[in-house]
N, C-alpha and C positions, 0 to 999 in steps of 0.2 A: 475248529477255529472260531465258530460263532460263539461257543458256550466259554472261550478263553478269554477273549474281549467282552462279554455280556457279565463274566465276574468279574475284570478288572474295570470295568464300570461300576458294579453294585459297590465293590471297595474304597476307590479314589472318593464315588460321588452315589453316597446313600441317598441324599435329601433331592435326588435327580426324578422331575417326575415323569408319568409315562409315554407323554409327548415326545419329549426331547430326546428319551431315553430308544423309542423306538428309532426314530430318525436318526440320531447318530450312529445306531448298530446298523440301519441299511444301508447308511455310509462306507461302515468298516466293511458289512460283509459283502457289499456287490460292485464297489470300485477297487480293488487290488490293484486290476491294472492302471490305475487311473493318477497312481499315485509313484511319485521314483524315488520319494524320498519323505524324511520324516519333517521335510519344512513344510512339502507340499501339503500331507495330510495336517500339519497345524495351521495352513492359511485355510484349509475348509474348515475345521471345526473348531479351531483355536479359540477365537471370540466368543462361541457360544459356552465351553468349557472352562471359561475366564468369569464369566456372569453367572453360571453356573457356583462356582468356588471360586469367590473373589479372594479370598486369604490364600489362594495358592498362586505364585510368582509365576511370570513368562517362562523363565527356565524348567520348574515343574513341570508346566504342560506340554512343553517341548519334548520332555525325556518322557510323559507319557503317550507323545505322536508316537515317537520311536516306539515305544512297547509297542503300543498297535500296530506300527508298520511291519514288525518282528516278528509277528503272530501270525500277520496278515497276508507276509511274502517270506516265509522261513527259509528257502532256497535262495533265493536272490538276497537279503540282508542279513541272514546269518555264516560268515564265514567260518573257515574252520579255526577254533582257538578262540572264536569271540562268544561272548557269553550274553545270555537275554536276560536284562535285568529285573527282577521279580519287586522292585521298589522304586522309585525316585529317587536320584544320587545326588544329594549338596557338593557340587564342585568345591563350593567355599569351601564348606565341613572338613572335607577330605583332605584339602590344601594344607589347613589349618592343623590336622591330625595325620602328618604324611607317614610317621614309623607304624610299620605295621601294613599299611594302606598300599603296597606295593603292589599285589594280585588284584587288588581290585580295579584299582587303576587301570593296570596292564588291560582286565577286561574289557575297558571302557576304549581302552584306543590303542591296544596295541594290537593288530586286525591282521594276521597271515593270509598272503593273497600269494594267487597264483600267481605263476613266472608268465604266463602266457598274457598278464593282464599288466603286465609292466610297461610303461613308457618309453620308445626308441627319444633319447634325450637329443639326437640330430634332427632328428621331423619336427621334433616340438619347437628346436630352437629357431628352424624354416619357417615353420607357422607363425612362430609368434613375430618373429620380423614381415613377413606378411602383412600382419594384420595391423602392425605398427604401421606401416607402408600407407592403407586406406586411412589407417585414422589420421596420419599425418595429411593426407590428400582432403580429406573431408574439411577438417580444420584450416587449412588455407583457402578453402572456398567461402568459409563463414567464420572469420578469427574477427570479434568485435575486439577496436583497438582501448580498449577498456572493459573491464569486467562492471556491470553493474550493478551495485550495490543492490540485496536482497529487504526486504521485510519481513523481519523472525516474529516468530509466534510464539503464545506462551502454554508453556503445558507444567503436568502436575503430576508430581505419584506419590502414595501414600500405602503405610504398611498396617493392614489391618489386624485387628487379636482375633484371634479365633473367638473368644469369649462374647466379642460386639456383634463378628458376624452368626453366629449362633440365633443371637439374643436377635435378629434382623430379620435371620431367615425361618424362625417360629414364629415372629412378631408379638416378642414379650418384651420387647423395649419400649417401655410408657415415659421413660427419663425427659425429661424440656432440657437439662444441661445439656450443652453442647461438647462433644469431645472430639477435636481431630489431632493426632497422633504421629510424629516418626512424618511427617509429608517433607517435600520438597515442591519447591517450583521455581521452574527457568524460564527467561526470557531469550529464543533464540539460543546462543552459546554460552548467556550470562547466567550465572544460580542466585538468586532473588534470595530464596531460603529452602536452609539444607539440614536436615534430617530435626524438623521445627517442630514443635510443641502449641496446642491454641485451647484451652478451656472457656467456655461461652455461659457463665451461669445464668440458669431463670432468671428473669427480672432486674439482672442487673446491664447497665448503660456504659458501653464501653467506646472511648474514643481511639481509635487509631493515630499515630503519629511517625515521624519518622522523613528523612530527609527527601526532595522528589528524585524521582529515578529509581527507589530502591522497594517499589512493587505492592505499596497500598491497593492501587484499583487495579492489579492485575490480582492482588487474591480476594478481595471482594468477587468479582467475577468466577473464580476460579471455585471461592465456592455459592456461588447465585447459581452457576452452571453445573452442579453437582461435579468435579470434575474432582471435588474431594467428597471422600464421602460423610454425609450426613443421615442424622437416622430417617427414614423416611416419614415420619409423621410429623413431621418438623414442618411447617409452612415457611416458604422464604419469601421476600421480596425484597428485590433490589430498585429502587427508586433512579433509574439513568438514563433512559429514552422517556420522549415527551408524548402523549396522549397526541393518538392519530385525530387528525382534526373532521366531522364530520356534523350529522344534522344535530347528533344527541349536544342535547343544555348542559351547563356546565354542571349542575345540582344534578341531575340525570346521571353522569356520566360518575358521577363518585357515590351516588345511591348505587348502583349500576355493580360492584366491589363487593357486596352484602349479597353472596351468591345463595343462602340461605331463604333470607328474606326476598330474592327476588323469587325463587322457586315456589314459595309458599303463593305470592304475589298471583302470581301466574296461574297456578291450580285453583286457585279463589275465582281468578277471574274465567275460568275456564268451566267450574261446576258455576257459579251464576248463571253461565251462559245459557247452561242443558237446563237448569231450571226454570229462568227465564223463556225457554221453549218449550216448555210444558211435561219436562221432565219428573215421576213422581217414586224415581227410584227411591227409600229411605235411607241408603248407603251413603247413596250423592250428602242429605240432609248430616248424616253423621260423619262423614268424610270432612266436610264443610266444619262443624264444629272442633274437631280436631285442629284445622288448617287455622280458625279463630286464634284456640288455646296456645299457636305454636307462636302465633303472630305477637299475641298480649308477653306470652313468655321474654321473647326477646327484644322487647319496646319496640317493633314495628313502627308507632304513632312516633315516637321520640326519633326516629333518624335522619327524618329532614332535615330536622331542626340542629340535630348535631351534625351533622355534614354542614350545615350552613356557618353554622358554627369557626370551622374549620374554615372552610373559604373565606370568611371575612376574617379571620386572621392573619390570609394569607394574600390580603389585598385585592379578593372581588368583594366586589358590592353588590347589592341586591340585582342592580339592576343587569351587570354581570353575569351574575350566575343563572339568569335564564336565557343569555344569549348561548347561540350553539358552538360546541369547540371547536368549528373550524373558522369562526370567524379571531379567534386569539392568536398573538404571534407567538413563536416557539419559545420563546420566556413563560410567557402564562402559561402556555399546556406546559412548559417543566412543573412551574407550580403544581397544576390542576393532578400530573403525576405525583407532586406528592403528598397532596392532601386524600387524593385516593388512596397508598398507604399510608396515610394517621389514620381513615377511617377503616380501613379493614380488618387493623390491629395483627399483621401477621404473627406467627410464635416469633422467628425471629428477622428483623428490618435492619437494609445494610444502606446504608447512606452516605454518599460521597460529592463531599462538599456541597451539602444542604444549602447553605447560606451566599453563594454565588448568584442565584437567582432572584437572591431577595433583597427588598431595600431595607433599612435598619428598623423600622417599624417591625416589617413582616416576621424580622432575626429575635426582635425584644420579643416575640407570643409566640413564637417557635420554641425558644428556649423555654420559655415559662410552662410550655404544655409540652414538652418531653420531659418536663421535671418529674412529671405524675406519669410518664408511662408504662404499661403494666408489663409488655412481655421483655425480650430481648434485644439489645440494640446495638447495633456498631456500628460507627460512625467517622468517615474520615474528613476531617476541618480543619484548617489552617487559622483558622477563627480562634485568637485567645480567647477572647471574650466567652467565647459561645463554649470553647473546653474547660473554661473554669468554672461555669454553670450547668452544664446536661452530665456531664458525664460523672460513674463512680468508681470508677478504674480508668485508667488506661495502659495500653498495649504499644510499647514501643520497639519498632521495627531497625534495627541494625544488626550490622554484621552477619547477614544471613541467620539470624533468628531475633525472637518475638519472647519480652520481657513484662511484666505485668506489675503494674504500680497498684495501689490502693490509693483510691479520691480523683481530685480533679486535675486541671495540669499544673495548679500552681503548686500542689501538696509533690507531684511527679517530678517538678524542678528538681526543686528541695531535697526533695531525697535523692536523686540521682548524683547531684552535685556534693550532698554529702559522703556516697556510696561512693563517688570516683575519689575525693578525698583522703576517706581510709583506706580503700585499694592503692592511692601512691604514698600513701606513709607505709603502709603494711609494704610494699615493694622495695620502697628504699631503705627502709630500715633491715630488709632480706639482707638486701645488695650489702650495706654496710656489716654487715653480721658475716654475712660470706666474705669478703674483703679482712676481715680479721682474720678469720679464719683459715682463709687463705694465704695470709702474710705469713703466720703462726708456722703450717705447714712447708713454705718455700724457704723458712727461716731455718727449721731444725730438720729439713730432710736428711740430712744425713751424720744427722747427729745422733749415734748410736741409745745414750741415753735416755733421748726421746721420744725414741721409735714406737714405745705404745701409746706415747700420748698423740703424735703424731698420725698413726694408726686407728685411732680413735675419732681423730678429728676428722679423716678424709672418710669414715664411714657414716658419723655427723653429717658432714657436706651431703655425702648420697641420698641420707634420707630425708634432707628438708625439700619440702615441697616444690617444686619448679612455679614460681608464679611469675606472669608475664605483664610487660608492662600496660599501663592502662591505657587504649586504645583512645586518641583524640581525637574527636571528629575534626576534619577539614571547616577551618574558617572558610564562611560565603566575605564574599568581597565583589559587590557591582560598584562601576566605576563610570561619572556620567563625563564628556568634556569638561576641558575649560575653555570656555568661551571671552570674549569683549564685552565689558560696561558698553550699556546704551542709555543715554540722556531721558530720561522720563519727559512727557508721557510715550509710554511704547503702546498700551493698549488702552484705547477708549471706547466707549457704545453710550451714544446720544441720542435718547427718543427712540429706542429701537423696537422695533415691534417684528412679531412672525405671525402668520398664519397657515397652514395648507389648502385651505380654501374657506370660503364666507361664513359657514359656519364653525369653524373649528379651529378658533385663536388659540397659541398657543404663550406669545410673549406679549403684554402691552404698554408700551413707552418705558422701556425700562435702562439705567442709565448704571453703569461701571467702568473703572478703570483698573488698570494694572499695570504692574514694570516688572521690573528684576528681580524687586526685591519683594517681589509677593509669593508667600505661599496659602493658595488660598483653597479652601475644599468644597466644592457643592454637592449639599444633601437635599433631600425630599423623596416623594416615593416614587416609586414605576410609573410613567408616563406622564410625569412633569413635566417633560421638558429637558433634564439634563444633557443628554447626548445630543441633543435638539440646539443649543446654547451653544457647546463645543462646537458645532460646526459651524454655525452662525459667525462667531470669533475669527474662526480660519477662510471665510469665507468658499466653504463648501456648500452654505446655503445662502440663497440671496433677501435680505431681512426685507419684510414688504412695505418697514414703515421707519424712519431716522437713518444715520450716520455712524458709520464706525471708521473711525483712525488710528492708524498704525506704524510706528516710525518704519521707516523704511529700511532699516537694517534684522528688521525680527526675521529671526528663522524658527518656527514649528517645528515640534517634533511633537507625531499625534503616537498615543497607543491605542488603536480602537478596544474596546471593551469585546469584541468578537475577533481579534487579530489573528484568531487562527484561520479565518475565512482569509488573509493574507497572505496566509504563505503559500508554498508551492512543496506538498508533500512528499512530489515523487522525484528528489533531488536532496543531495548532501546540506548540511548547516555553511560549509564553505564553498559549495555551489550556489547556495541562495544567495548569500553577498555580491558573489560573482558574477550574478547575472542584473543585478539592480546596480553596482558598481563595479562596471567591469574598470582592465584596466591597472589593477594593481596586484601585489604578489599573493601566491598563498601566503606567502607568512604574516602580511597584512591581515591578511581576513581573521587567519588563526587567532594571532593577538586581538584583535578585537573581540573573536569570542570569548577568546579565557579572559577578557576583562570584566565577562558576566557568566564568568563558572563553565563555559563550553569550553572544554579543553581535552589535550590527548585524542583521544580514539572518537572519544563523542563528535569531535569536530567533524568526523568523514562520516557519522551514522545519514541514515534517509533523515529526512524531518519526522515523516510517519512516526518509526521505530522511536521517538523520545517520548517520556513523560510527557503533562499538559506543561506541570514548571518547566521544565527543559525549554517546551515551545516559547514560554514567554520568556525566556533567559533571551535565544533567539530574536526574537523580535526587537525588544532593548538593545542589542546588537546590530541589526539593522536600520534600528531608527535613531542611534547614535553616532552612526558612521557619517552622517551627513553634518555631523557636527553642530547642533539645534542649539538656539539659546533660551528658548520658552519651552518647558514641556507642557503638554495636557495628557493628563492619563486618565484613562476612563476604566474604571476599574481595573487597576493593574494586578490587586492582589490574587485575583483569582487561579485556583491553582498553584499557587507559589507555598510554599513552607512556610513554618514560622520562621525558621534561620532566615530564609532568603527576605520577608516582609519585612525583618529587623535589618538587614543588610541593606537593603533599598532605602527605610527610612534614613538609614546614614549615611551614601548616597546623595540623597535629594537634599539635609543637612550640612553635606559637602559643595552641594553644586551654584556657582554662583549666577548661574542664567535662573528664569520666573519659573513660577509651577502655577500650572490650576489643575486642580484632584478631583475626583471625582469616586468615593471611596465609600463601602459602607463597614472598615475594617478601625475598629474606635481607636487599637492599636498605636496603625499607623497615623492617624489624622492629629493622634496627640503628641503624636514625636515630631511629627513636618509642620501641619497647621498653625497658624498664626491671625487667619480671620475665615468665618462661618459661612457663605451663602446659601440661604433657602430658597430652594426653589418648588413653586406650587402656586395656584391660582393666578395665573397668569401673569404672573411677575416673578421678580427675583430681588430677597429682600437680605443686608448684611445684618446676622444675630449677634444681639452684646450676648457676651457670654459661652460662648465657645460650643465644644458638641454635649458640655456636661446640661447645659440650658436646652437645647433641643433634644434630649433623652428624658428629661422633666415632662416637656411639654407631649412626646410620642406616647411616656405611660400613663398620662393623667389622659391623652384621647382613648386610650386603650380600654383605660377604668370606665370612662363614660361609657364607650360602644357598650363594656358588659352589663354596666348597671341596665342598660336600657333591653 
């Protein structure tokens, strides 16, 4: 028995080494009885046997339990008439090739048992009413009168070539292209993408795109998290949690990334030490020059200065960067996370939606310096601007697979909208082709004369191509009230000034108005003041110094720039309404969501279980229901698609109640905006000239900082 399992080991798993290999034979050969069935023996050893030979399928190893179980209890699992299989059987295979395949089959499951071990079908049918009995009893003790709604998870599987795993498990795979293959990945019940195709080359900048809901950041993650496989010498980093906040400095904390350079660091400072103690080993002395040469090798001296670099493009300043990262709010350590990836250079960096953290300055030298980056990049933005400038491809996400353009989005338009073009002339020009054709045929069926031309034609018809028509995506459609004219002035600020305390002015004497018919945008950088202003307006904060007046009819409608800290994650999209307005019908709520794209089934999901766009779909939903005639939206693009950005700007073009924006999306500002405010240095000033004037002025300060 030992030596039967110990070659059907060496067979299935050559490259098994002799660790594993002993332990699993002390599995087969001294648990027999410990095992009743060949599930039981693949929840012990199943996993290890999967990591072992990853190109071999769950099914595989299952039918290799069985062997072992075969081997291992030949009395109790081999009946009489069944046969112990000497291979691995493709069910599919077999399916697919059934003439012939009749004994084998039979092998497989058609199992002569004894009479004595037959079912009395009257005890079974007692038992099982029985046992119906308890569960029924059980369940009226704890029957919730609502089932509640779960939170799905996302998983992934992928079909590997033997040829990669090979090249894996030798480690002669030196390739930087990226190749993942045949994957899938679900969300819960829903397939994201199904039997998907992804090539990643060296050095080239790939943006992601594609509508929200349909599983950018769930396959970013899915491969951050190896859960597809990648080759291992690959360095990943995914840029998506924020740097734990503690005593290290900011410049510390992304020197800190340079695992190389910290090592050598260290060892320097550690043989100093022993010399300094009067150490006079000559090893320590040439140990020491080596740790030199390795230092000068990869500019040591130069990484300060280029991490510094990096942070003042991403809006620390000096003074900044030596404070420590726990004193930053979770905006900044985003940043500080991903200036730490710019400086480590992984092989390949996955980024999703870079440009939400930053204000339009930080976005202009963001762009600028991925232009030049060297390894691999993928990237998902909602940001025109920012996909018409970084990226050299992109990869766009529908219909449960992934389609690959050449250049940037504008070149991806372009040809997409050409390619769907020719796909519906090529289609209707079928259809009309078939339509003769067919007239042709209905015409002279049974017109003996032209029965071979006839005949000819219907074998015509069979062999043209089946092409199908070309797939429209769903127009986004957001839809704000209609509201009541209000007599201007609706919003004024006279002498207004803010501070948090004596020394830490924030607004001084600064004086605006607004109505209905303003749509107005304020820019500047992180911790101007922006959000700071918005409240001030709504009287969320109390200004310390002038007057604000407000007609007495205005109704606010805020979007916080954080509005997912708003919702309430562990409740339906139509329970959330429901609980901020109770009171009215479901179908109320429903229509108001499909007024901003939650519709159908989406409407009953958790809030959790949606996309980030989904959330903000939501929230528009809720902050419209109260029927508002001013909006503020403080960054509302965030997470949203292009489709849905451009939908919104039409929307807000629609809407005849007031806007003030708060946006660093150039986009949107130039489809709704109509006047400029900057805000910085303690005031807030309107720019002639629009956002093309204050993008002048962001890269001429940009040019200075580097000349200097």
């Amino acid at each position: 028995m030992t030596t039967a399992c110990t070659n059907l080991l060496k067979k299935e798993f050559p490259s098994m080494d002799s660790e594993t290999k002993q332990y699993i034979e002390g599995i087969l050969t001294g648990g027999a009885d410990d095992f009743e069935s060949g599930d039981d023996l693949y929840d012990a050893i199943g996993d290890l046997l999967h990591e072992i030979a990853a190109e071999k399928g769950e099914d595989d190893i299952r039918d290799l339990c069985e062997q072992f179980l075969c081997i291992m209890k030949p009395t109790d699992n081999v009946r009489k008439g069944a046969k112990v299989l000497d291979a691995p059987k493709s069910l599919g295979q077999m399916a697919a090739n059934m003439e012939g395949l009749q004994e084998d089959i039979s092998s497989i499951w058609v199992v002569s048992r004894d009479d004595n071990l037959k079912v009395n079908s009257k005890k079974l049918e007692k038992a099982q009413q029985k046992l119906q009995q308890k569960q029924d009893k059980r369940s009226d003790v704890v029957k919730p009168a609502v089932m509640a709604p779960q939170l799905q998870t996302a998983t992934a599987s992928q079909v590997v070539s033997k040829k990669d795993n090979q090249l894996e498990v030798k480690g002669n795979n030196r390739s930087m292209d990226i190749r993942i293959e045949n994957f899938d990945v679900s969300y819960g019940n829903k397939v994201l993408l199904q039997n998907a195709d992804l090539l990643l080359a060296n050095g080239r900048r790939y943006g992601l795109v594609g509508r929200n809901g349909l599983g950018k950041t769930t396959l970013l993650r899915m491969i951050s998290g190896k859960q597809l496989t990648i080759p291992s010498h690959i360095t990943i980093l995914h840029v998506e949690q924020e740097v734990i906040g503690d005593d290290t400095s900011a410049l510390a904390s992304v020197l800190e990334c340079d695992f190389v350079r910290e090592r050598l660091l260290k060892e320097e400072k550690e043989i100093a030490a022993e010399v300094a103690a009067g150490s006079t080993d000559p090893a320590l002395s040439q140990k020491l020059t080596e740790i030199y040469q390795s230092l000068e090798l990869i500019e040591s001296d130069k990484a300060p200065a280029r991490a510094s670099i990096i942070l003042i493009g991403l809006g620390f300043t000096k003074e900044m960067q030596a404070r420590s990262t726990k004193t930053f709010s979770g905006g900044w350590r985003m940043r500080l996370a991903l200036a730490r990836a710019l400086f480590s250079k992984p092989d390949l960096l996955l980024l999703d939606e870079p440009t939400n953290m930053l204000d339009i300055k930080a976005i202009i030298w963001l762009e600028n310096y991925l232009q030049n980056w060297p390894t691999t990049l993928l990237v998902v933005s909602h940001d025109r601007n920012f996909l018409d400038t970084v990226p050299t491809d992109i990869l766009h996400l529908h219909s449960q697979r992934i389609e690959v353009y050449k250049g940037n989005y504008e070149q991806f338009d372009k040809t997409r909208t050409e390619k769907h073009k020719a796909q519906r002339r090529e289609y209707e020009a079928q259809m009309a082709h078939r339509q003769h054709v067919q007239e042709f045929i209905d015409r002279f069926r049974y017109n003996a004369n032209r029965a071979a031309s006839v005949q000819s034609k219907i074998k015509m018809l069979e062999k043209l191509p089946e092409l199908k028509p070309v797939e429209k995506e769903v127009e986004v459609v957001l839809k704000f009230p209609e509201v009541e004219p209000l007599n201007p002035p609706v919003l004024t600020l006279n002498e207004v000034s803010f501070m948090y305390n004596k020394d830490k002015v924030i607004f001084n004497t600064i004086n605006l108005n607004a109505n209905l018919e303003s749509r107005i945008c304020i820019v500047g950088e992180n911790g101007a003041g922006k959000t700071t202003l918005l409240k001030i307006m709504q009287g969320m904060l109390t200004p310390t110094g002038g007057m604000i007046s407000q007609h007495r009819g205005l109704k606010y409608g805020y979007f916080a720039q954080h509005h997912v800290d708003q919702l309430n994650m562990n409740t339906t999209c139509v329970g959330l309404l429901q609980e901020t307005f109770p009171g009215k019908t479901v179908e109320e709520y429903r229509r108001q969501l499909g007024s901003f794209g939650i519709s159908g089934d989406l409407a009953l999901q958790l809030v959790a279980s949606l996309s980030g766009g989904q959330k903000s779909r939501v929230t528009f939903a809720k902050m419209c229901m109260a029927r508002p005639n001013f909006l503020i939206l403080d960054e509302p693009t965030n997470h949203l698609d292009i489709e849905t950005i451009a939908a919104l700007g039409a929307a807000i073009n629609k809407f005849n109640g007031g806007l003030i924006l708060v946006s660093h999306d150039e986009r949107l500002i130039r489809m709704v905006c109509k006047e400029l405010w900057v805000c910085g240095n303690g005031t807030v000033t309107s720019l002639e000239g629009g956002i093309e004037e204050y993008k002048r002025l962001v890269l001429k300060e940009l040019a200075d900082a580097a000349a200097k």
